[in-house]
N, C-alpha and C positions, 0 to 999 in steps of 0.2 A: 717539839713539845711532847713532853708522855706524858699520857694521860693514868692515875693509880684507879684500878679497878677493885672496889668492895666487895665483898662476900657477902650476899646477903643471911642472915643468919637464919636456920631452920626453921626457928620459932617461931619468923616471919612470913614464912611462905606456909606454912601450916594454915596461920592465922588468916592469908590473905583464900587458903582452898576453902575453911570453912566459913567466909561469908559470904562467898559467891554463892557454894550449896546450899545454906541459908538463903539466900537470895532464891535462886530458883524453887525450892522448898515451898516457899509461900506465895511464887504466882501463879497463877491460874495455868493448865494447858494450854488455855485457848491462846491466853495471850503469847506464849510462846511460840503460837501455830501464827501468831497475827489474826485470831479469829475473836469477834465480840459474842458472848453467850446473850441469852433474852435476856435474862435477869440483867444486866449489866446496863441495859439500852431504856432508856424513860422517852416520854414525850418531848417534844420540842428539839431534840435532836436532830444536827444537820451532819449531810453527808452526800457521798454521790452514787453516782452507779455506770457502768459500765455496758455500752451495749453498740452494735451497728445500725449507724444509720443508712449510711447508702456506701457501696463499693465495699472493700475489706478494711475498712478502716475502723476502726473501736474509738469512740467518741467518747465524753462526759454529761452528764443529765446530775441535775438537781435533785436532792431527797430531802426530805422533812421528816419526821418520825410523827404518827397522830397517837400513838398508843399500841398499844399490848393486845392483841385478844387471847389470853387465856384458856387453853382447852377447848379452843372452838371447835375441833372437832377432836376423837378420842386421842389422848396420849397427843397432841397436838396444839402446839401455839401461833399465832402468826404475830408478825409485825405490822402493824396498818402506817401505809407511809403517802406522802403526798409527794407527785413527780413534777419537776421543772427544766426545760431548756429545752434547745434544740426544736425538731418540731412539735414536741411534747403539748407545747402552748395549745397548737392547731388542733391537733390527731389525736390527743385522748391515749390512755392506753394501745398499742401496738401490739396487733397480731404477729408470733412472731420474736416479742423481748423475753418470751418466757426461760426465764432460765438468767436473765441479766443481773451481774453480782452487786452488791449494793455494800459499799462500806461504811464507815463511821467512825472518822482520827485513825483511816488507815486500817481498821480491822473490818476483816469479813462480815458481815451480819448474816447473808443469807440471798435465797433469788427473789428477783421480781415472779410471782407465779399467779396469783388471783386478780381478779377484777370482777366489775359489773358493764354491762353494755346502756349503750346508751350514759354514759357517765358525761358530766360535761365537764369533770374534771380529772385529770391522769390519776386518780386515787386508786392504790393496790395492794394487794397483800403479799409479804415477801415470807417464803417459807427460811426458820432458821438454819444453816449451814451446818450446823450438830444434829440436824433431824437427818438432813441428808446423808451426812457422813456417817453417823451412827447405821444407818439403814443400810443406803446401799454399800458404801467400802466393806460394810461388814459381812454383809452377802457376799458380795462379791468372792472377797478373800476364802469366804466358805465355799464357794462353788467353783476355785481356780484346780482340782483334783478332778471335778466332772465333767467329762466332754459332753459337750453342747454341737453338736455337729447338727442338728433341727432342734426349733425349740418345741414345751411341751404343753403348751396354752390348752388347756382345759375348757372346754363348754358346758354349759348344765347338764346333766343328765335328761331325755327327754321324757315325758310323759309316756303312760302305755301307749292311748290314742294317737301320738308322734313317730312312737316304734315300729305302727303299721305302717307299710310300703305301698304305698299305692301310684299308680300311676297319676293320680292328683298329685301334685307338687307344690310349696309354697314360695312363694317371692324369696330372691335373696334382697331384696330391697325393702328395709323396713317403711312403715308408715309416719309421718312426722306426728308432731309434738299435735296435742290437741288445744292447748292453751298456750304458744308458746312469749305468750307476753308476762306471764306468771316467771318463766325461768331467767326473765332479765332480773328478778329482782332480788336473785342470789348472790351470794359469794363464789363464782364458778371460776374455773379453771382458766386464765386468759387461751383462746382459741389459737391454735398454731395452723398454721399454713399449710394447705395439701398442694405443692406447687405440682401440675402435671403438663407435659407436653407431648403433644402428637395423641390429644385426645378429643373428640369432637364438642363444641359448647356443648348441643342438646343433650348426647351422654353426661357430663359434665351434670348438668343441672336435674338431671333423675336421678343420678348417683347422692344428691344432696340430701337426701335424709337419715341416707346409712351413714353418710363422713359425720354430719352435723351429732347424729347420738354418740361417737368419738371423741367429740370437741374439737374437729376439724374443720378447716376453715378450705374448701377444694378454688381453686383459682389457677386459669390458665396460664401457661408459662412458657419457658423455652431453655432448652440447654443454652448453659456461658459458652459465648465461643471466646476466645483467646486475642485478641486483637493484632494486627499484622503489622504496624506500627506503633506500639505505644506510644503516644506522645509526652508522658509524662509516668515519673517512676511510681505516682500512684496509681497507673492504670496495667502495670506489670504486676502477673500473679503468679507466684512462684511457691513452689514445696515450703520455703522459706516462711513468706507471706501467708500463707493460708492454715499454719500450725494453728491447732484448738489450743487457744488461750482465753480464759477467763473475760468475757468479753464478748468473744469471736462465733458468729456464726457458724450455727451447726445443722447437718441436716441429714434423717433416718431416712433412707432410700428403702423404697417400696418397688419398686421399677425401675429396670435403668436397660437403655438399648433405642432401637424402634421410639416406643413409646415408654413414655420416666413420668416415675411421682417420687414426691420427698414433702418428708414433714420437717418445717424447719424451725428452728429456735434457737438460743442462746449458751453457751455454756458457763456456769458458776465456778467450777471450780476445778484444781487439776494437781495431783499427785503421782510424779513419777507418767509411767504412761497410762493411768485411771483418768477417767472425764466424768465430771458429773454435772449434769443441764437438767433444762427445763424447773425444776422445782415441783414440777406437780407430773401427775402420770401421761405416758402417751396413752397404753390403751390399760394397762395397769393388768400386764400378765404376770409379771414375776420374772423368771429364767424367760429368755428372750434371746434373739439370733438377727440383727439389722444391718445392714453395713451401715458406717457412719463414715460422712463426707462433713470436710468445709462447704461453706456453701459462700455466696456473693448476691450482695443486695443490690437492684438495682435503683428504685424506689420505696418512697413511704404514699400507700395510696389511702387519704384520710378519707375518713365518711363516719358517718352520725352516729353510726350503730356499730360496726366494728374497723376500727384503721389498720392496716394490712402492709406489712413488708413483703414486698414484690422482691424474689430472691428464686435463685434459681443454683443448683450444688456442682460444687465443682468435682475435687479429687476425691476418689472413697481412704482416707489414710485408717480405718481402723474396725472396729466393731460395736455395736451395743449389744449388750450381753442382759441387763438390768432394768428392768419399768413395773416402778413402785410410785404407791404412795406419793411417796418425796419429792419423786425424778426417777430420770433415768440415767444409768451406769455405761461407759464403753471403756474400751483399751484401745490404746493406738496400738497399729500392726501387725491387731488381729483379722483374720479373712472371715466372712460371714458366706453360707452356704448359697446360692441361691438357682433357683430350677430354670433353666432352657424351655422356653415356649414359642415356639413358630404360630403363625395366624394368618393364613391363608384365604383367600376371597377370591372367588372366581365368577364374574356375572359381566357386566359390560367394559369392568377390565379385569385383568387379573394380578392383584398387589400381594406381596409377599411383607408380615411382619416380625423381626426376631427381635425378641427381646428376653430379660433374665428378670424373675420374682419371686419373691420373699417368699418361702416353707415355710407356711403356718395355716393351718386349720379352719381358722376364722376370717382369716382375709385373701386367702387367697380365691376360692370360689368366686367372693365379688369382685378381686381386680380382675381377671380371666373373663367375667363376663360383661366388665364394663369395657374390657380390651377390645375383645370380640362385637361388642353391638357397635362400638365406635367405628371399628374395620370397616363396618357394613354400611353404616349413617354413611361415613365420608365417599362411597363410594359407588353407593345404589341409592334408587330414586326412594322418600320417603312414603308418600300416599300412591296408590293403586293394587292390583293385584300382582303378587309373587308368591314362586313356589319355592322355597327355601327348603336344601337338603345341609344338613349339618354331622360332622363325624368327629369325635373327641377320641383323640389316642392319647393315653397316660400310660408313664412308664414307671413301674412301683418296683422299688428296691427289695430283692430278692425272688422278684419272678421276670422270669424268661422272654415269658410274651406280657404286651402292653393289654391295658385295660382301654375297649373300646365300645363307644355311646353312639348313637347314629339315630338319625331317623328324621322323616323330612316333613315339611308343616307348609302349611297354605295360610297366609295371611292378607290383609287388604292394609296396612300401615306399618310404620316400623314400629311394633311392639318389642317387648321383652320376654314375651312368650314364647316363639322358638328357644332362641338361645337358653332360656330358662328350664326348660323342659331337658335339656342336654346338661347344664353347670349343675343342676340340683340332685343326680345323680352320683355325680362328679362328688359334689359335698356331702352325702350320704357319706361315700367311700371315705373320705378325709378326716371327717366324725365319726367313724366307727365306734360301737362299743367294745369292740373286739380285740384290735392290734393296734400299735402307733403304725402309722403309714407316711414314710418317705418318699417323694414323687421325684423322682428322678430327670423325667422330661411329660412336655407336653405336645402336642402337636395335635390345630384344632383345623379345619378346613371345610371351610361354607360356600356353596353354589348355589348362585339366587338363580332365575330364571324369571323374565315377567311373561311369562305365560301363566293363567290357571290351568294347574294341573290337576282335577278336580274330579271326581267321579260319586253315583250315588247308587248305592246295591239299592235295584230296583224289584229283581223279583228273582226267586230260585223256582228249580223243577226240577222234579228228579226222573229218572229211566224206570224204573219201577217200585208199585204203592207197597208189596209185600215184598221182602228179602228172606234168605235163608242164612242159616249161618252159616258164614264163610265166605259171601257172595262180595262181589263188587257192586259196590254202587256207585253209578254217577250223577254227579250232581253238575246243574248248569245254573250259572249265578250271572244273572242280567244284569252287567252295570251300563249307568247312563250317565255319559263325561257331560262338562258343565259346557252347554254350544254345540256339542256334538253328536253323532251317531249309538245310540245302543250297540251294544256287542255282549257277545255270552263268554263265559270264562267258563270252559270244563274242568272239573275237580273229579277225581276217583275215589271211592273211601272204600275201606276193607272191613265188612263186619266180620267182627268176632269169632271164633267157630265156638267159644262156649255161652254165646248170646241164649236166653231160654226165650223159646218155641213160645207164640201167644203174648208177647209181649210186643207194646210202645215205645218207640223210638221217635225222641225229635233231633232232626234235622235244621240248623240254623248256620246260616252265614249272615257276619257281621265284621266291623270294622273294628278297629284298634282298643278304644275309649268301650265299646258293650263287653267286647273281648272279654277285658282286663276286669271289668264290674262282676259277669263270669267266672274268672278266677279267683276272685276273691270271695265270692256268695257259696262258689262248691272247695274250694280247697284252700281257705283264707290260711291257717298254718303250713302253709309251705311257701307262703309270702311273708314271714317274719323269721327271716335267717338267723341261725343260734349259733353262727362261726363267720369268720371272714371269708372264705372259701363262697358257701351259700350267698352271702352279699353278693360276689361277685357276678357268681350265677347269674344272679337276678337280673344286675345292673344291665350285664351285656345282655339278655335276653325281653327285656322288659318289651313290649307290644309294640310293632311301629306302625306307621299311621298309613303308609304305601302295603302295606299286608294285610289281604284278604282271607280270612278263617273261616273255615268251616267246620262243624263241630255236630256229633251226635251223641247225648247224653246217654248210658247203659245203665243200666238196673242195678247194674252190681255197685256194689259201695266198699270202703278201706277206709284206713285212716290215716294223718300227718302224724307223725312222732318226732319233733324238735327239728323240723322244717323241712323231711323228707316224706314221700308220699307213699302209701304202699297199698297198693289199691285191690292188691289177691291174694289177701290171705283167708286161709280156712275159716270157715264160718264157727269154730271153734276159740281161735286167736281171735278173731273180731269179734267174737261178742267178748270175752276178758277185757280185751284192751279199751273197747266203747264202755265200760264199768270201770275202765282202771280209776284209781281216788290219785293217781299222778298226774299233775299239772304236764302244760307241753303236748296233747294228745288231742286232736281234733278230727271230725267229720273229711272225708273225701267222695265227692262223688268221684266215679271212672267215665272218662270219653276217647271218644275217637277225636283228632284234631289234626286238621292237615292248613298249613297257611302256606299263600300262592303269592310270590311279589307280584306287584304291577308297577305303573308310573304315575301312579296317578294317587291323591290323599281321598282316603275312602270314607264316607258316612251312609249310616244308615244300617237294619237289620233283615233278617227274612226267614221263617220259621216254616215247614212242613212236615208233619205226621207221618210215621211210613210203619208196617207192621211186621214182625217176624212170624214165619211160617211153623 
């Protein structure tokens, strides 16, 4: 049989191009993307949403639509939806779903991202898919020319009062909420998961008020292991299996090695190899540096006040680069930087910890010292006396030698005051106002000892009441260990040869903490560094607490000029310079200053008079 084949006539396929492009012409982008805009979406709409509940498996959950909120916050709409299925009934909103895609007849609408606590019903708020996309993709695309090799998290600027250096230090552990029953009854951020393993409860639970103003939720965990027999092909997790799909567990590593944390959540949506999760901010820096892992859930842990997916990350397959507003942005395939830290403990055993974490500014000071206190919980006694010596090597990109912190403390509990006294220097240098700072490595290494190590400058004496210039003096400084025997410590000090004749001289030996009060009452501008360089100075030099000073104040006086000292110059220069009308110009007294180590933490002071001949 032959079959005769028509010619379709031109006029017809002309006709048949322009109603197609008419056709397309008049529908929406969105819905060519399969995306639903706000405008489109009313009340009483049903739909589902997408999310895991336990293993790697992407489930279905119920959605309702309750309404619109409109410009609820600037430039911003949300969708207020009501959730159904699964354990939804039980558990309420799910720490965790944030980031979970929610459609309606097939099209995108946007993530599950808001909630209220304490809710007795899964009611949420979904950010729209065009806020996100508009946002991040559009960043992103802008910033795919600039390397991102650290990110560039910005902190406030600090107060002058902040800018003095003192050996006071302040917590890196904020204080909590003072009302915090007031903040259930917001619109807030559904809580995502701080999953951490090989970290101690008690750490854990002081570390809770810095994760909590993050909208993180900190909960113990464990790395996936891999099971040695699957018994069933949904308990096999493969490169396959664990690809970020719309759906699919996602999760920002902050830690990974030794000791790991991961913030975990959901991911909404996926173009090409761009990821965009959560809906709402992790810590809402902007340009940003995370690796991004799948991750694997292994329960849903419900409770009254916040329900919690127990999840722990698996493969790192990519990067977050973006954490806005909206959400957060990553790329599969990208590598994310991240700094080499060893953690070292040496006391009744000696444990070694290596592990790799996040460069950034703001978080890393307190992961390092929740690392560090954990090291020492797990493996020193918590109540009695110990003497804790601590040393911080930091390795900063483009200098030679590492930047090092030390200094040793006598405590009666496991506080966060050693280790504090050491990170908050650390974070000085990291917040600079000066340069960005790359850390290259770290390597921290703590020796407890429950011995009291302990001594108290009981009394000085010197060899003679009148000196000449030029003379030696010796000075003998009585300490008295805690239980123990008196003993004298001789010091030799060198007066001056242009000391003037008929003058007073004090003679004072003190410990670390009068020292440094000292330093800053006679020559307070040469403790506010006006370069990186000077920082550093300071940092490694700053007063240790096993170092005994001895000090004699001279008559003669100079001045600081933008954080250096200059303590001889002509009585000509010095009076100019004490009238300059330029900012930056401060008072110095001149002294003599000799510090003696010991082994022992020193308190206490001791002053005597001596005259020049």
């Amino acid at each position: 049989m032959k079959f005769k084949i028509h010619k379709i006539p031109y006029l017809f396929v002309l006709l048949g191009i322009f109603c197609i492009f008419t056709h397309f012409k008049h529908t929406p982008l969105a819905a060519l993307e399969n995306i639903m805009d706000v405008d489109e979406i009313t009340p009483g709409m049903k739909g589902y949403g997408k999310t895991v509940f336990i293993g790697d498996r992407i489930e279905i959950f119920n959605v309702e639509v309750l309404g619109i909120l409109k410009n609820w916050e600037a430039k911003s709409n949300m969708v207020l939806i009501r959730m159904s299925g699964g354990p939804l009934e039980n558990s309420g909103i799910i720490a965790g779903m944030s980031g979970s895609p929610v459609y309606i007849n097939n099209r995108l609408i946007g993530a599950v991202a808001y909630g209220w606590s304490f809710a007795k019903e899964a009611v949420a708020g979904v950010t729209p898919i065009n806020e996100m996309k508009n946002t991040l993709l559009n960043i992103q695309a802008q910033q795919k020319d600039i390397s991102l090799t650290s990110n560039d998290w910005e902190l406030p600027s600090p107060s002058e009062n902040e800018q003095e250096l003192t050996s006071q230090t302040t917590p890196l552990i904020p204080q909590e909420a003072t009302n915090p029953e007031l903040n259930n009854a917001k619109l807030t951020p559904i809580l995502s998961p701080l999953i951490v393993s090989g970290i101690d409860g008690r750490t854990l639970q002081k570390m809770q008020p810095l994760f909590n103003n993050y909208g993180l939720y900190p909960l113990q965990g464990g790395n996936y292991v891999l099971p040695a027999n699957p018994i069933s092909e949904g308990n096999k997790i493969t490169s396959e299996n664990t690809k970020l799909v719309p759906g699919a567990s996602v999760a920002a590593i902050l830690i990974k090695g030794d000791l790991s944390a991961a913030v975990v959540g959901t991911v909404t949506y996926t173009d090409g190899d761009n990821v965009l999760a959560f809906g709402h901010p992790f810590l809402q820096t902007g340009n940003t540096d995370l690796p991004m892992a799948s991750a694997y859930v292994y329960t849903i842990l419900s409770s009254l006040s916040n329900s919690i997916k127990m999840a722990s990350p698996l493969e790192i397959v990519g990067r977050i680069n973006q954490d806005r507003r909206a959400g957060i942005a990553g790329t599969h395939g990208e590598s994310s930087k991240m700094v080499p830290c060893q953690i070292e403990v040496e006391g009744t055993q000696k444990l070694k910890y290596k592990f790799e974490i996040i460069d950034n500014k703001l978080l890393t000071p307190s992961l390092v010292l929740m690392a560090a206190h954990s090291a020492v919980l797990s493996t020193e006694k918590m109540l009695g006396e110990k003497s804790v010596s601590i040393k911080l090597s930091a390795q900063i990109e483009g200098y030679e030698k590492p930047v090092v912190i030390e200094n040793i403390f006598y405590e009666l509990d496991q506080s966060w005051f050693p280790l504090n006294h050491i990170i908050q220097p650390f974070a000085m240098i990291m917040n600079n106002q000066f340069q960005k700072v790359h850390i290259k490595q770290i390597d921290l290494k703590i020796k407890v000892s429950d011995s009291r190590q302990t001594a108290y400058i009981e009394a000085i004496k010197v060899n003679k009441k009148q000196v000449k210039p030029g003379d030696a003096l010796q000075v003998d400084v009585r300490l008295k260990p805690f239980t123990g025997e008196c003993f004298y410590q001789t010091v030799t000090m060198q007066i001056p040869e242009d000391i003037l004749p008929g003058s007073m001289l004090n003679v004072t030996a003190c410990d670390a903490m009068y020292g440094q009060a000292l330093n800053m009452g006679r020559s307070a501008g040469k403790y506010l560094p006006t370069n990186f360089e000077q920082l550093l100075h300071y940092v490694e030099n700053m007063e240790r607490n096993n170092s005994l000073m001895v000090r004699i104040l001279l008559h003669k006086k100079g001045v600081t000029y933008k954080g250096e000292g200059f303590p001889s110059l002509p009585t000509s220069i010095l009076s100019i310079m004490s009238y300059s009308n330029q900012s930056g110009i401060g008072p110095l007294f001149d002294e003599v200053i000799t510090r003696i180590p010991t082994s022992y933490v020193l308190t206490g002071n001791q002053s005597i008079p001596i005259s020049v001949k």
